[in-house]
C-alpha positions as CSV (number, residue, x, y, z in Angstrom):
1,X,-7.2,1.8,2.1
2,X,-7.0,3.8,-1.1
3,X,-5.9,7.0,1.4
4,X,-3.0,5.0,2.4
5,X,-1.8,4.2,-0.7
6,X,-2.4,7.6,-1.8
7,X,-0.2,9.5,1.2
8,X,2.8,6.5,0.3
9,X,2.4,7.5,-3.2
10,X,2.1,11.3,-2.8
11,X,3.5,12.0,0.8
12,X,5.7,9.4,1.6
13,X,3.5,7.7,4.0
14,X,2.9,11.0,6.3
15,X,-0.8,9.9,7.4
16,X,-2.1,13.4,9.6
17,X,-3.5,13.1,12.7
18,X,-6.9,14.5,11.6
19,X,-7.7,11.4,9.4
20,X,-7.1,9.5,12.3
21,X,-10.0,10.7,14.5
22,X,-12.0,11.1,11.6
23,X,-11.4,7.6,10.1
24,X,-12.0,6.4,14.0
25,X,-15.5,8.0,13.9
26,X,-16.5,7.5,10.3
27,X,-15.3,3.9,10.6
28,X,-17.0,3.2,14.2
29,X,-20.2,4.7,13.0
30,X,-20.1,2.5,9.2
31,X,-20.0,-0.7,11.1
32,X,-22.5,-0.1,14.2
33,X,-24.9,1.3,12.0
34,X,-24.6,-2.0,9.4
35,X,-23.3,-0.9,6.2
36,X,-22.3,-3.5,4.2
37,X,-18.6,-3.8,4.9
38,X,-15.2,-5.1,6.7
39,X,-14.2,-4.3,10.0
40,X,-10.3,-4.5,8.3
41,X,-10.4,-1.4,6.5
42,X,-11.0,1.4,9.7
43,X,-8.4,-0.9,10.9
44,X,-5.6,-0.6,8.1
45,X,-6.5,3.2,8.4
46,X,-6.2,3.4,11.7
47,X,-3.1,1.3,11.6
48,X,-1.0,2.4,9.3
49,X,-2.2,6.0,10.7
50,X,-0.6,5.5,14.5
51,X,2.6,3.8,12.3
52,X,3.2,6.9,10.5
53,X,2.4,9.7,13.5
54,X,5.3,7.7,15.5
55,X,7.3,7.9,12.9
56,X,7.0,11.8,12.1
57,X,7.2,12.5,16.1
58,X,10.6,10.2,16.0
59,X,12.0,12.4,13.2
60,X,12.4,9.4,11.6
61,X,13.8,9.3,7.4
62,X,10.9,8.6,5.2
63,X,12.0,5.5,4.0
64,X,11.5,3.9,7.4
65,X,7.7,5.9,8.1
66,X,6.9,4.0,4.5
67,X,7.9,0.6,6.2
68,X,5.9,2.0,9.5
69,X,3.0,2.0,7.5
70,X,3.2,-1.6,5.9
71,X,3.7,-2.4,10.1
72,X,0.4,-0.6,10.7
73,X,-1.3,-2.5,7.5
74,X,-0.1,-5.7,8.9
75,X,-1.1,-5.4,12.4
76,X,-4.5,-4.8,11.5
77,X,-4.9,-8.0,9.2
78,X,-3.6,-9.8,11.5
79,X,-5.8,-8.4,14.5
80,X,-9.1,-8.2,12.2
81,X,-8.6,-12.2,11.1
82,X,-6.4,-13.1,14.2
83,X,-3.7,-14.6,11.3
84,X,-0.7,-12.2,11.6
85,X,1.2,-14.2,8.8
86,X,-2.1,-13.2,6.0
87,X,-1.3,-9.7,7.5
88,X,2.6,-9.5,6.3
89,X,1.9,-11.0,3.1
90,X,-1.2,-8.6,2.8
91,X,1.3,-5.7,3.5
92,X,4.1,-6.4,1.2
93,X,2.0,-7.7,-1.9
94,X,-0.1,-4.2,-1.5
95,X,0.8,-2.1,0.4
96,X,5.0,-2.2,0.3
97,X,5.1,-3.7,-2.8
98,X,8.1,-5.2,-2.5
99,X,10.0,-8.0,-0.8
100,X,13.1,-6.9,1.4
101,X,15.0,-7.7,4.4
102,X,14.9,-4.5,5.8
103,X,11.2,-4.2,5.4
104,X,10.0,-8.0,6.3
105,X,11.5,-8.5,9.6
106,X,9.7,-5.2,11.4
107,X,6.1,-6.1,9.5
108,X,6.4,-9.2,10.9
109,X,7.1,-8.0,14.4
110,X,4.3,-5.5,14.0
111,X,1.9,-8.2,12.6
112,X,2.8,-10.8,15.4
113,X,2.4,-8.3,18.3
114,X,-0.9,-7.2,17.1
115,X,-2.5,-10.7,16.9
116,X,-1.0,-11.1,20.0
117,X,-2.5,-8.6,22.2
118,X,-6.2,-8.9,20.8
119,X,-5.7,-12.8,21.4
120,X,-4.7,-11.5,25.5
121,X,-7.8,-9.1,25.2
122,X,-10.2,-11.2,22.9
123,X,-9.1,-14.3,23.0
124,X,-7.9,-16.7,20.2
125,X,-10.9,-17.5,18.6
126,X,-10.7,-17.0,14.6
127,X,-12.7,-14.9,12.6
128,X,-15.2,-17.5,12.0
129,X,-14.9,-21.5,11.8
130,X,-13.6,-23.1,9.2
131,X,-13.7,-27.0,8.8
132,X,-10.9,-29.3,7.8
133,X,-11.4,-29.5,3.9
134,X,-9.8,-31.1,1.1
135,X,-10.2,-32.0,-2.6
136,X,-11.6,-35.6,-2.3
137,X,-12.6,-36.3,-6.2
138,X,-10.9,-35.5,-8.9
139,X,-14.4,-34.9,-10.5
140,X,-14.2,-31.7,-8.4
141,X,-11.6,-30.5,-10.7
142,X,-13.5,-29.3,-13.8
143,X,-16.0,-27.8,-11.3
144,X,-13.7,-25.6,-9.8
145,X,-11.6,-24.5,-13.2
146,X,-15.1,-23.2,-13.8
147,X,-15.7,-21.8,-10.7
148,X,-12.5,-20.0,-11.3
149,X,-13.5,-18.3,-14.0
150,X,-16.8,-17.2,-13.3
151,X,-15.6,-15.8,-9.9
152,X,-13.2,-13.8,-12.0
153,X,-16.5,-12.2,-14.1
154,X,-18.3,-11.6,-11.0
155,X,-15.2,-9.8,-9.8
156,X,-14.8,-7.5,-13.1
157,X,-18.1,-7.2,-12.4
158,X,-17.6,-5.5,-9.2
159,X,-14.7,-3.4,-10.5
160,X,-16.7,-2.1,-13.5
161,X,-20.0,-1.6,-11.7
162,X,-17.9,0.8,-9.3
163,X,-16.5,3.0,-12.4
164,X,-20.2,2.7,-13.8
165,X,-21.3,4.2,-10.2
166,X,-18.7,6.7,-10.3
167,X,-19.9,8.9,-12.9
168,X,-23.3,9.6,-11.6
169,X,-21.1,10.3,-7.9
170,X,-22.2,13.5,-6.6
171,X,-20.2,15.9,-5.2
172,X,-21.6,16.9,-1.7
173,X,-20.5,14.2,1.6
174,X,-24.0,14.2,2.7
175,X,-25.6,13.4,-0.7
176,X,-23.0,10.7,-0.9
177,X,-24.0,9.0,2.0
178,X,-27.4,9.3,2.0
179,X,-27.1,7.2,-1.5
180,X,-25.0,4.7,0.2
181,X,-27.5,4.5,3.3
182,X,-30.4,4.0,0.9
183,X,-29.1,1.5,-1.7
184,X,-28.2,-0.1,1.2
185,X,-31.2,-0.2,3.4
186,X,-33.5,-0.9,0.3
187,X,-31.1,-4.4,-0.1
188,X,-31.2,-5.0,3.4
189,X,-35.2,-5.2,2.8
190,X,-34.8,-7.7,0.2
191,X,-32.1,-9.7,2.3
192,X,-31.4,-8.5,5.7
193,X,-27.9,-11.0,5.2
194,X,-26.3,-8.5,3.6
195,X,-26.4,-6.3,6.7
196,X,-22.7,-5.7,8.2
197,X,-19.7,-7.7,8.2
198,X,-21.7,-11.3,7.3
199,X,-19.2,-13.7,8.8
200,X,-22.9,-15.3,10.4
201,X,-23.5,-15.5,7.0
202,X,-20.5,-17.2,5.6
203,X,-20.4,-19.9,8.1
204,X,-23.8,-21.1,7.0
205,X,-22.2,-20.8,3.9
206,X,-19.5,-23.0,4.7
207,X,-21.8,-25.7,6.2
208,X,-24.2,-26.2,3.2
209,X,-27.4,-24.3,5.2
210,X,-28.1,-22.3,2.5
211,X,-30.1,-22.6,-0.6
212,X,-28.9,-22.0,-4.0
213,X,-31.7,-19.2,-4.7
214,X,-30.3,-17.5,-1.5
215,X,-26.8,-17.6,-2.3
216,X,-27.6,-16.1,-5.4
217,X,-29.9,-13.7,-4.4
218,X,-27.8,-12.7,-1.4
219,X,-24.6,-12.9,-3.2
220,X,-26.1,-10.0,-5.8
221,X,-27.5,-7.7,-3.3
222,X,-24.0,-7.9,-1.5
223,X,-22.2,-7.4,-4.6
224,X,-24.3,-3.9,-5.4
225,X,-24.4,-2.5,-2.0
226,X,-20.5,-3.0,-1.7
227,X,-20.0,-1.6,-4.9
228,X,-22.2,1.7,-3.9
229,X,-20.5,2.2,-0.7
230,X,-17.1,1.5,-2.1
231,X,-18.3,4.9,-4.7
232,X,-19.7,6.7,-2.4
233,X,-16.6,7.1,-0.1
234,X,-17.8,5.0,3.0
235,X,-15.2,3.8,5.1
236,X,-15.6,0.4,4.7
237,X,-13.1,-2.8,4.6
238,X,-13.1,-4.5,1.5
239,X,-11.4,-7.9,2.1
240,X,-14.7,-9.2,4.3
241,X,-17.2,-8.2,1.5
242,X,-15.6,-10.4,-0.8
243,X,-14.7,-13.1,1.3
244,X,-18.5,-13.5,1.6
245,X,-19.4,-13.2,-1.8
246,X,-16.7,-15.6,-3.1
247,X,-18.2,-17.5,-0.4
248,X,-21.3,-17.2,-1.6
249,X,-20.8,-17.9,-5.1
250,X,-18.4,-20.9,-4.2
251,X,-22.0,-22.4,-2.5
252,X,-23.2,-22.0,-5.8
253,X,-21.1,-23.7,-8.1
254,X,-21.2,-26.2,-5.2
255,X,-25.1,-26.8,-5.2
256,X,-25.1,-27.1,-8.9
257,X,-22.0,-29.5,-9.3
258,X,-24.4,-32.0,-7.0
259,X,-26.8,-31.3,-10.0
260,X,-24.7,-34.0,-12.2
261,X,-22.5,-35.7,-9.3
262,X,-22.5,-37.2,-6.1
263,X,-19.0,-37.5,-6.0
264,X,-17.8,-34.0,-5.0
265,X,-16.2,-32.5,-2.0
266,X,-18.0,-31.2,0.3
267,X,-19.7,-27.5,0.5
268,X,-16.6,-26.0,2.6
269,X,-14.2,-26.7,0.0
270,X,-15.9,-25.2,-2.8
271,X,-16.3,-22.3,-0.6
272,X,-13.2,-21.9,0.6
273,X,-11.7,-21.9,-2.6
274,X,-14.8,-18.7,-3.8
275,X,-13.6,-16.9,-1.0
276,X,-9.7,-17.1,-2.0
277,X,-10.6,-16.8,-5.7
278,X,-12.8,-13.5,-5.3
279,X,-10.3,-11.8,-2.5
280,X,-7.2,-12.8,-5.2
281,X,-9.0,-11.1,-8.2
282,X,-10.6,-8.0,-6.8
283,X,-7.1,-7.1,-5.0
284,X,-5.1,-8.8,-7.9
285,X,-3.1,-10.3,-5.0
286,X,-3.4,-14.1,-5.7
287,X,-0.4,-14.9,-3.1
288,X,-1.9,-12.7,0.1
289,X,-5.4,-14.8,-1.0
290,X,-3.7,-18.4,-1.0
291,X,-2.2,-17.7,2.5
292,X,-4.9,-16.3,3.8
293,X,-6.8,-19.8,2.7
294,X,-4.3,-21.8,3.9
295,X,-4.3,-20.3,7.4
296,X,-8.2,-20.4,7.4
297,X,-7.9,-24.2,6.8
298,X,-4.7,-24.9,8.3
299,X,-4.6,-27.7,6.1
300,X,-1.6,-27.9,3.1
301,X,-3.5,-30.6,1.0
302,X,-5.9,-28.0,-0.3
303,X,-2.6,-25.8,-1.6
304,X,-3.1,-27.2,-5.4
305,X,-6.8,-26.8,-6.1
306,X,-6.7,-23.1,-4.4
307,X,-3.4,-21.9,-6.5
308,X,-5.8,-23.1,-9.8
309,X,-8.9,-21.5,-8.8
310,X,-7.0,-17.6,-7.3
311,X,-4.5,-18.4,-10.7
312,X,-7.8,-18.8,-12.7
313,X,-9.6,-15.8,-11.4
314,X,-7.0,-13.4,-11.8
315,X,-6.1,-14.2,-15.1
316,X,-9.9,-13.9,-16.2
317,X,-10.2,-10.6,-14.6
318,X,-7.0,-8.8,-15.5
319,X,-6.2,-10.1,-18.7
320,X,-10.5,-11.3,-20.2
321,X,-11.8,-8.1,-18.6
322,X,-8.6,-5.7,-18.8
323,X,-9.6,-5.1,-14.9
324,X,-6.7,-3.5,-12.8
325,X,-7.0,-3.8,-9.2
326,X,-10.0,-2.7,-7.2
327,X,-7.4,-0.2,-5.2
328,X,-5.4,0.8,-8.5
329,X,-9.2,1.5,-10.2
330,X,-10.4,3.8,-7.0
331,X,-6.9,5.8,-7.2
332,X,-7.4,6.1,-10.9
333,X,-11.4,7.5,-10.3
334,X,-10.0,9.8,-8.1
335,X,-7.5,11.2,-10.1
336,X,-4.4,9.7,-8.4
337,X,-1.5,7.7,-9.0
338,X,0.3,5.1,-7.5
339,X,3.6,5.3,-9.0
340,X,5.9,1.6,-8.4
341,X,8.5,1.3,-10.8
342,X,11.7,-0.4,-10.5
343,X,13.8,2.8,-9.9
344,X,11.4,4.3,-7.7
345,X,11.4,0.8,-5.6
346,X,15.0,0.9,-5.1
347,X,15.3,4.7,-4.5
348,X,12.3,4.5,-1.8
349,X,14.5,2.5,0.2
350,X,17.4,4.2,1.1
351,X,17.1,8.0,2.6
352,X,19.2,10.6,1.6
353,X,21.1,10.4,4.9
354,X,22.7,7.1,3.6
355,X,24.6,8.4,0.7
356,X,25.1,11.9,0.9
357,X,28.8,13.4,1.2
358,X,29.7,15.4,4.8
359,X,32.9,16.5,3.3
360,X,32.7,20.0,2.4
361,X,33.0,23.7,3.6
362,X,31.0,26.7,3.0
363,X,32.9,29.8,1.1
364,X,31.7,33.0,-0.7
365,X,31.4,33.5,-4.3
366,X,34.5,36.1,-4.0
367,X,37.5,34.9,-2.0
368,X,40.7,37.0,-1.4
369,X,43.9,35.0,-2.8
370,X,44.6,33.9,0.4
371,X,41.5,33.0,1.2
372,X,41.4,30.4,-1.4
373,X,44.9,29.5,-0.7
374,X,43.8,28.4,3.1
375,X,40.8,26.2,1.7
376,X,42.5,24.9,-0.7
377,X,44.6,23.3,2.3
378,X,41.3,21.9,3.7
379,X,40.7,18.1,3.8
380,X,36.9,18.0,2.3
381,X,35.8,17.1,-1.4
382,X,33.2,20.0,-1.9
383,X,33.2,23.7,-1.7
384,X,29.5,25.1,-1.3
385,X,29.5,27.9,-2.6
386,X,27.0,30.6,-0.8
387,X,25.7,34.0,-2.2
388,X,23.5,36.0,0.1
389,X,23.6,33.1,2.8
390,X,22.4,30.6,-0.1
391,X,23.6,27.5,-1.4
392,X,24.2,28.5,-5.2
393,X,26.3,25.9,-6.6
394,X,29.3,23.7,-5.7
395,X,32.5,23.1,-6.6
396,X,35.0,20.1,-6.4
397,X,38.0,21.5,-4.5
398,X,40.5,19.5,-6.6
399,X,39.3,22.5,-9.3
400,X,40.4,25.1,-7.3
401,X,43.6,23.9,-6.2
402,X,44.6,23.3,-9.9
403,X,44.0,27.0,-10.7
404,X,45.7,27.9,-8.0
405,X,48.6,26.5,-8.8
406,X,48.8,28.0,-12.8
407,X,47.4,31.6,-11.4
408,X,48.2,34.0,-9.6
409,X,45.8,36.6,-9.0
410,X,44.5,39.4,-6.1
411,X,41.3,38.0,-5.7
412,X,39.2,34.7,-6.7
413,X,35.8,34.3,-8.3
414,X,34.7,30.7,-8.3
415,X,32.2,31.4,-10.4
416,X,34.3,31.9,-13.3
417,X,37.4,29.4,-12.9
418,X,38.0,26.8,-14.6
419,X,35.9,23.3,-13.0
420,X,33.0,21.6,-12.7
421,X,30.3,23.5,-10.9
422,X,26.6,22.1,-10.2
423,X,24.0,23.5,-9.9
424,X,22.0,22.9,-6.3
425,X,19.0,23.1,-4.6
426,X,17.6,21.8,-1.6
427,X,15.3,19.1,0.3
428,X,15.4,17.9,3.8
429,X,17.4,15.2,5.7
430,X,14.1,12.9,6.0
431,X,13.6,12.3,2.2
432,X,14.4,9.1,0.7
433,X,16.5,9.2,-2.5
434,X,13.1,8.5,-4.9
435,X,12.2,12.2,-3.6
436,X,15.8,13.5,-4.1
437,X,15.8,11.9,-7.8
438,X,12.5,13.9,-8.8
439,X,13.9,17.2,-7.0
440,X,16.4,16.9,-9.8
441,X,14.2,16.4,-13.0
442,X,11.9,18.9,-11.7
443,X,13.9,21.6,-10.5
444,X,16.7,21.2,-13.7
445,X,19.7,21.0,-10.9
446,X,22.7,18.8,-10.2
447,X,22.8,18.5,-7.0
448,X,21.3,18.6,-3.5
449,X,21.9,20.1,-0.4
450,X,20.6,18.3,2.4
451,X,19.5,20.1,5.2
452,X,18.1,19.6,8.3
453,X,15.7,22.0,10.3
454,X,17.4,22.7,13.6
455,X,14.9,25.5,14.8
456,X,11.5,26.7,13.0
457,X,12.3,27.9,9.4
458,X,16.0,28.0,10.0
459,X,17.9,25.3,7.5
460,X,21.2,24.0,8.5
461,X,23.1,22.2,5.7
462,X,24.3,19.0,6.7
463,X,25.8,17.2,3.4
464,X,25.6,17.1,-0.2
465,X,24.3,14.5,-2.8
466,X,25.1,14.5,-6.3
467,X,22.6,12.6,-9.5
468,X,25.9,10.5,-9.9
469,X,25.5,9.4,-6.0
470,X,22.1,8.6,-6.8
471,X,22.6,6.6,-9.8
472,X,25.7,4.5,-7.9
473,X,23.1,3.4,-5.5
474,X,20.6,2.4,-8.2
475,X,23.4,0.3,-9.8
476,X,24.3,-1.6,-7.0
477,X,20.3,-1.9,-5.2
């Protein structure tokens, strides 16, 4: 997952096809082998991997290969928990970011077709079974504003025991998992529940089986040996972990509420609402974690008690514990950045193809007088001006037909009349305008060329987009 968000933040979404085979058979082998993990990572992986290689063999702008990703992501939540709505929201809360038109209506295609076939091939059982629950007491209330916010420790917990872990990461793969392997089996000695997904685990969880010693026990182990793998690198999905040890914890705080009460709700509910409160706080995504409880439960009445508990939870981890994200905290460990800023937003939807202008001609540096006479006749907006069969600069023809109607000279360098010339470089027809915007601060020009590649290394200019384009876009997005 934290790869994904990495290639959208550094390569705008272009996943290679080597991470796909490799996530395949790293992912296959994590889960068979019982590493204590989610089947829903591999799957976002793989996912948002297939998304993006049909996108780059379509030639496709990379605005619309980012949106092929968030399909991918989406697909996979909705095939790993067979709930394709969880799997849009789960898309456009983290992966996407962002709420549009243009990229809802193709995630929730992707989502719904996913869920789809695995229901034809699988059938249409859920993840795991979830009785009808509801809040029946309002004695249950205190209870959970509690459980809130000690699910929110346990998941700054989590967060910090993973930047604790990281310093003492070494640097060699095999060492790496070898750690993981062995923190792992040594917990799985203690509590062999731990092993793999859980779901067995959690269902016990949800019907009360399960003794409070247990839960706690089980809950801790789970806790550590996701944390290691989650350091070490493993390819493990993190949304099943902590399902199970909200779960877990949610059995807790049930079992000791029964400790001064009778008149509580029963054990699914308070685990219900651990598993949404956990999932909300780790991701800091409290809206993906109250759909995905409300399609778990298919039942609306439990809406209010869930939006207190995730609300609770997320405001104890981000704002008690100064906790970001467990996705934003791995990118940070690694060195990486996620950048999502307003103006990035906006400019990441729109390519460069949408707002560049077609209207111009390519002349030399040097014309003869009536060379620039017979362009000056041309319909077009831009002269690009070439030296050496490059793009130097351009120049608004409005400038040269003014000078050449106060001068009269044998020959014409437009590199010295009067007019407003801007300085260019170049990027290809794919980028979206966030790319174009940085090639201007970092390259100190005024303009782009946009070219597209119409044979290996050979560049064929195709339009021309100016910072002031740019910025009309951003004021009307």
């Amino acid at each position: 997952m934290t790869h994904v968000l990495d290639r959208l933040a550094q390569h705008q979404g272009h996943l290679p096809l080597r991470n796909l085979f490799t996530q395949f058979i790293a992912g296959s082998l994590t889960l068979i082998t019982g590493q204590t993990s989610g089947r829903e990572g591999p799957a976002i992986h793989l996912g948002a991997a297939v998304s993006s290689l049909t996108g780059q063999v379509l030639n496709l702008p990379n605005n619309s290969i980012r949106i092929l990703v968030g399909c991918g992501a989406a697909a996979a939540i909705g095939c790993s928990f067979n709930t394709p709505i969880a799997g849009v929201i789960f898309s456009m809360e983290v992966i996407i970011m962002e709420y549009t038109i243009a990229g809802f209506i193709p995630v929730i295609l992707a989502a719904v077709t996913g869920t789809l076939i695995i229901q034809w091939v699988f059938g249409s059982d859920p993840a795991f079974f979830v009785p009808g629950v509801s809040i029946q007491s309002y004695y249950d209330l205190p209870i959970v504003v509690v459980e809130g916010i000690s699910i929110g420790i346990l998941a700054a917990v989590l967060i910090r025991l993973i930047q604790l872990m990281s310093k003492y990461q070494p640097p060699h793969l095999i060492s790496r998992i070898l750690i993981a392997a062995t923190v792992t089996a040594s917990l799985g000695l203690i509590t062999p529940a731990i092993l793999g997904i859980g779901y067995d685990t959690l269902e016990l969880a949800l019907q009360g089986e399960i003794v409070i010693s247990m839960l706690l026990l089980i809950a801790a182990c789970k806790l550590i040996a996701t944390a290691a793998n989650l350091t070490m690198g493993m390819p493990i999905g993190l949304i099943g972990p902590t399902l199970l040890i909200g779960a877990l914890a949610g059995g807790t705080f049930w079992q000791l509420g029964y400790l001064f009460t009778d008149n509580l709700s029963s054990s699914a509910f308070y685990v219900i609402l651990g598993m949404g409160a956990m999932m909300g706080a780790v991701l800091q995504a409290p809206l993906p974690a109250l759909i995905a409880v409300m399609v778990l439960t298919h039942n609306p009445g439990i809406i209010l008690p869930t939006m207190l508990v995730i609300v609770i939870a997320n405001i104890t981890a981000s704002q008690g514990f100064k906790t970001k994200s467990i996705f934003q905290t791995q990118m940070e460990l690694l060195g990486l950045q996620y950048k999502q800023n307003p103006l990035s937003m906006a400019l990441n939807r729109a390519s460069v193809g949408s707002q560049i202008s077609r209207s111009f001609i390519h002349v030399a540096n040097l014309l003869s007088w009536q060379e620039a006479q017979s362009y000056a006749e041309q319909d077009c907006a831009w002269l690009m001006v070439e030296k050496n069969h490059a793009a130097v600069f351009i120049l608004r023809l409005e400038d040269l037909k003014i000078y050449l109607a106060s001068a009269q000279e044998i020959s014409v360098d437009l590199a010295k009349i009067p007019g407003l010339r801007k300085d260019v470089t170049s990027i290809l027809l794919q980028a979206t305008l966030s790319e174009a915007f940085d090639k201007l601060q970092i390259s100190g020009a005024q303009a782009l060329v946009i070219v597209r590649m119409s044979a290996p290394l050979i560049e064929s200019p195709v339009g021309i987009l100016t910072r002031e384009d740019i910025e009309s876009f951003y004021s009307r997005a």
